[in-house]
N, C-alpha and C positions, 0 to 999 in steps of 0.2 A: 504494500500500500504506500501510495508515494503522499508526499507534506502534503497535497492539495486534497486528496481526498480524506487526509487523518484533518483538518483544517473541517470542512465541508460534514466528517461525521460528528466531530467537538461543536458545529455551529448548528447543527439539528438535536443533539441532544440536551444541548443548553435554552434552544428556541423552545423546545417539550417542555425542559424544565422552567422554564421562567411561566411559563402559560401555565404549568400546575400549581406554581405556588400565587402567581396573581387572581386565580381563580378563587385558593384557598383562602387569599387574605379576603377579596373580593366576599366568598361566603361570610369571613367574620362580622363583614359589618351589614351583613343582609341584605346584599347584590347580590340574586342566585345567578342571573344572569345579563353581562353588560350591554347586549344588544337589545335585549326585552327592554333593559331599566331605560336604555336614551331610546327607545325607538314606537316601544308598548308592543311592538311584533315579537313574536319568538324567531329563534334561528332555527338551522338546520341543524344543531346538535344538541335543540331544548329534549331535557329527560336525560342527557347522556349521564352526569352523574345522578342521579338517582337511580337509572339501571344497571350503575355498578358496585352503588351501595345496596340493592339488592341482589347481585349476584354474589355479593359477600357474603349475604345474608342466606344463600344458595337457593332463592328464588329467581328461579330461570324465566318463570312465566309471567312476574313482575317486572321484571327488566326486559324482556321483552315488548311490554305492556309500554314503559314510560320510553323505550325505544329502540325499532326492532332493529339497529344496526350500529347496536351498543360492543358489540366484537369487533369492528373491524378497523378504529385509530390504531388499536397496538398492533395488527396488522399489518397494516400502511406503514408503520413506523418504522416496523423489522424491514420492511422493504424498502423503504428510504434509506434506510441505514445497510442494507445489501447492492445498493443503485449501480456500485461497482462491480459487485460479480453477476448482474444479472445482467439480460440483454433488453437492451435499451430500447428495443420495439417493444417488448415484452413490458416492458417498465413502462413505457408511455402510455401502453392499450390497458395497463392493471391500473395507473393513476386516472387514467380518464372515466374506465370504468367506477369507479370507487367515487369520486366524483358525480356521475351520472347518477347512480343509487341513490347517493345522499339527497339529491336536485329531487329525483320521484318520490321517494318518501317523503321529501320536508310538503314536495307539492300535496301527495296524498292527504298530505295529514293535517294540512292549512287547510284543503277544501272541503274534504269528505270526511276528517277523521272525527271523533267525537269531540276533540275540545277542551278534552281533558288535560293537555300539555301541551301542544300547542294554539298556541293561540293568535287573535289579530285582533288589539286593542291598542291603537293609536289614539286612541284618550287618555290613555295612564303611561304617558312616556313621559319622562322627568319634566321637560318644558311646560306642557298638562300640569303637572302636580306642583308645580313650584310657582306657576299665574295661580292657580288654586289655593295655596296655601295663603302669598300673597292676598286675595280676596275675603281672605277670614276677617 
């Protein structure tokens, strides 16, 4: 492995790691999630922790439930972190894929899904809730 890709796999595990712990801080002060809190929309990986805090919990059908494609970032990540021994059509058509997935689910689940997680409430997005507070 040459410096550019020991480089390359130190800047993908540090980018993972900085995302898990802003997430973590983020939950301390009761931001479950930062695109929901500025936007009131959910994103495409609303439920992801809560379906791995219930695979902990070894509720498969739970995490399922809050979201069905709660396996597949460590996935992605093994493979991000393999991008040099794998080949690189392979790699493009398995990132786009995995990509694609997330796009049809997050649409499924905006349109047709029950509502239960995600959601689309552009009235409760912080600018919402801060003219509101304001008004009291």
């Amino acid at each position: 492995m040459d410096n550019k890709q020991k480089k390359e796999r130190k800047e993908l595990i540090c980018a993972v790691t900085a995302v898990v712990v802003l997430y973590m801080a983020m939950e301390s002060i009761g931001i479950t999630c930062p695109i929901k809190f500025i936007t009131g929309i959910s994103c495409a990986g609303c439920g992801m922790s809560r379906a791995w805090i219930a695979l902990m919990h070894f509720n498969i059908h739970e995490a399922f439930m809050y979201h069905p494609l709660f396996f597949l970032p460590p996935v992605v990540v093994i493979v991000m972190l393999l991008k040099s021994k794998i080949n690189i059509k392979f790699y493009k058509i398995f990132m786009f894929t995995m990509a694609g997935a997330f796009v049809i689910v997050y649409l499924y689940r905006m349109f047709i899904g029950d509502g239960n997680v995600v959601v689309f409430e552009p009235q409760n997005n912080i600018v919402f809730r801060i003219i509101r507070k304001l008004n009291l």
